[in-house]
C-alpha angles and dihedrals in degrees: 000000000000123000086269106052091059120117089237086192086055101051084043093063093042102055089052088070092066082043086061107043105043092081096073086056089047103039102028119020092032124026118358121033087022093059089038089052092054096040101036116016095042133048113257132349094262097046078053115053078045095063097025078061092059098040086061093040091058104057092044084066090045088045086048099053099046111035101071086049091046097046091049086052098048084055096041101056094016092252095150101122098031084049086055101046094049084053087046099052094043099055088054092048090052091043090054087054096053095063088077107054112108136181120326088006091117107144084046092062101039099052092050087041088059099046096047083046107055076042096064096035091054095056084061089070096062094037102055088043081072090062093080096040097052101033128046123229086258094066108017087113090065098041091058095046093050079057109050084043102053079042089057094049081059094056099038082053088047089056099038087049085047099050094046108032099038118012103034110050116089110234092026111246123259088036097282119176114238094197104069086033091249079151095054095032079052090062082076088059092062095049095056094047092044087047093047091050100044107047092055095097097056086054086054110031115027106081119228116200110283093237134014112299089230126040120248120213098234083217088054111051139226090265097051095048090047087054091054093039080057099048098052102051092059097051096050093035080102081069092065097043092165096060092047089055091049093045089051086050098053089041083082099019105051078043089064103038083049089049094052091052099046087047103030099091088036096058089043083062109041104033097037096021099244124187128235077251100050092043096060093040081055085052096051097046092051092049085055092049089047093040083055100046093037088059098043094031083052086066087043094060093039085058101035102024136249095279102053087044099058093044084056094055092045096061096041091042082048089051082046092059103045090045085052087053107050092028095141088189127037085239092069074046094064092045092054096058097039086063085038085064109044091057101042097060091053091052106056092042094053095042087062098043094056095052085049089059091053101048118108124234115276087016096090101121102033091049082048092051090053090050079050085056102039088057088050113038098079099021096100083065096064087054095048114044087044079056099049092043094049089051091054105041087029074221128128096191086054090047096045092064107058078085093078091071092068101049084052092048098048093036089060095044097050086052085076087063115111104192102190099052089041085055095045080051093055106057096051113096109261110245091248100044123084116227078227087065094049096057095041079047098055100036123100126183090189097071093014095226131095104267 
């Protein structure tokens, strides 16, 4: 599929989705609710970062152990979008609910902060299983960046709405009580209404294959058929030993990178005393910067490749890190995080683009589900031991770097991926899988092209 070839609507209204549901990353998991959690609901910054760290912990297991069964059902009875549509509600909803918890109310907002955020994490898992069927391997780099920047605009206009409309006007506008943070809790409210509105036109533009990818014994049963989808993909993933590689790597990088987002705005705070106002300003500044590097990174991979990208990105998000630790002045700070920024974006695009790349045909969901896995199974480690580290030391900076273990870790085991040989995989029939399938699997009558 060449540039011009793309269903540039399509793509549009994919990328919304991303639009629509960084918000919840920006305002909720990462700068807002997280640092007004640790400040105001519990008792003191280190209790909880503490709590805010298993919190977190918590919904990567959950994430772990559904998405690969979710994503083998979606592609056993052709469930992508409903799948999708269920995570999305139900993160709004989630997000809707966070917005009463008050001080001292700590077990309130973190149960509804798990389950609005496995939410959120499992329709990950459907969304990016759209990547391979409308970009080719030859632009999927782009494809991704455009949407992690357009993602990253979401996110920049969450924050700019935030800072004007709830957490700079004095008094705060509607009436809203500062004393209890009705302006701050109010912030949860706008991301459910920004994430409702914008991920509309995925819902109504992008095609999902008219019937299920893979064909269900009616004797047999949805369930059954998940279980020895399952089954069998775990047993033949040796036959994709580049992806297994990728997926291992991830395992420890995507653990620290999520560990960096759900603690970023937590450390500003802590460590430089940075205001609810400083800290969004901060927000705003790092989604420009990986808005920036996931759109220009998306023609370097295109050009280098995936896995020389995010190597790239590991090293400089590593320097990041470091910079963030020892930063004597809260402007190294700031230059911390805007290179922060720049890398991180790149790295999670190109990260999604090459397992695109690896993914058979009619396996979208359940690879994707894996990826899903692969970014959760480990990720309760990064909270925690940043929690643990920070309790002991009662010191974020020496929190902040147990991070670096995991960018060591991943770097050294996606050096054993080899991506030609992981795309050349790829695009042989897998050896369950009918080339009749395929091609009932990547034409749709709706836009009357191969997606």
């Amino acid at each position: 599929m060449s540039d011009s070839s793309l269903d540039r609507r399509v793509v549009g209204a994919w990328s919304l989705y991303d639009f629509a549901n960084q918000t919840f990353t920006t305002l909720v998991v990462t700068f807002v609710y997280a640092t007004f959690f640790t400040e105001v609901i519990a008792t003191d910054s280190v209790t909880g970062t503490t709590q805010w760290s298993w919190a977190v912990a918590i919904s990567a297991i959950l994430v772990a152990g559904l998405s690969p069964y979710l994503g083998a059902m979606a592609d056993r009875g052709g469930y992508r979008k409903r799948f999708l549509f269920v995570a999305t509600v139900v993160c709004i909803a989630g997000s809707v609910a966070l917005y009463f918890p008050t001080e001292g109310e700590v077990l309130f907002a973190l149960s509804v902060f798990v389950v609005a955020n496995v939410a959120f994490e499992i329709s990950y898992v459907f969304y990016n299983a759209f990547l391979p069927e409308i970009a080719s391997s030859k632009n999927m780099g782009r494809v991704s960046g455009i949407g992690w920047f357009v993602g990253y605009i979401g996110g920049l206009l969450g924050l700019i709405v935030a800072l004007f409309v709830f957490v700079f006007p004095e008094p705060p506008l509607f009436g809203m009580n500062p004393d209890t943070g009705q302006h701050i809790r109010a912030t949860n409210l706008l991301v459910a209404v920004w994430y409702a509105v914008f991920a509309i036109p995925l819902f109504l533009v992008v095609p999902e294959p008219k019937r299920g990818l893979l064909d269900v014994d009616e004797n047999d049963g949805l369930i059954r058929a998940t279980n020895r989808q399952l089954k069998s993909t775990f047993q033949s993933i040796r036959r994709y030993k580049n992806t297994f590689w990728l997926l291992a790597a991830r395992f420890f990088y995507n653990d620290g990178i999520v560990t960096i987002f759900a603690f970023g705005g937590i450390y500003a705070a802590g460590t430089f005393g940075f205001t609810t106002e400083e800290i969004i300003i901060f927000g705003i500044v790092l989604n420009v910067a990986a808005g920036l590097g996931a759109f220009a990174f998306g023609y370097i991979d295109d050009w280098i490749g995936a896995k020389p990208t995010i190597l790239i990105s590991i090293v400089g998000i590593s320097g990041a890190v470091i910079l963030a630790a020892a930063a004597p002045t809260e402007a190294w700070f700031w230059v911390a995080g805007i290179l922060l920024g720049l890398l991180v974006g790149p790295n999670q695009a190109s990260s999604r683009s090459l397992m695109a790349r690896f993914t058979p045909p009619t396996k979208e969901n359940e690879f994707f589900g894996f990826f899903a896995f692969s970014g959760k199974l480990t990720a309760f480690m990064g909270p925690l031991l940043l929690g643990w580290f920070t309790s002991v030391f009662a010191s974020q900076r020496i929190g902040i770097t147990t991070v670096l273990f995991f960018f060591v870790v991943g770097g050294a085991l996606l050096l054993r991926v080899d991506e030609d040989e992981g795309i050349r995989m790829a695009e042989e029939l897998p050896p369950d899988v009918e080339a009749d399938d395929i091609d009932a699997a990547r034409v749709d009558d709706t836009t009357g092209s191969s997606q």
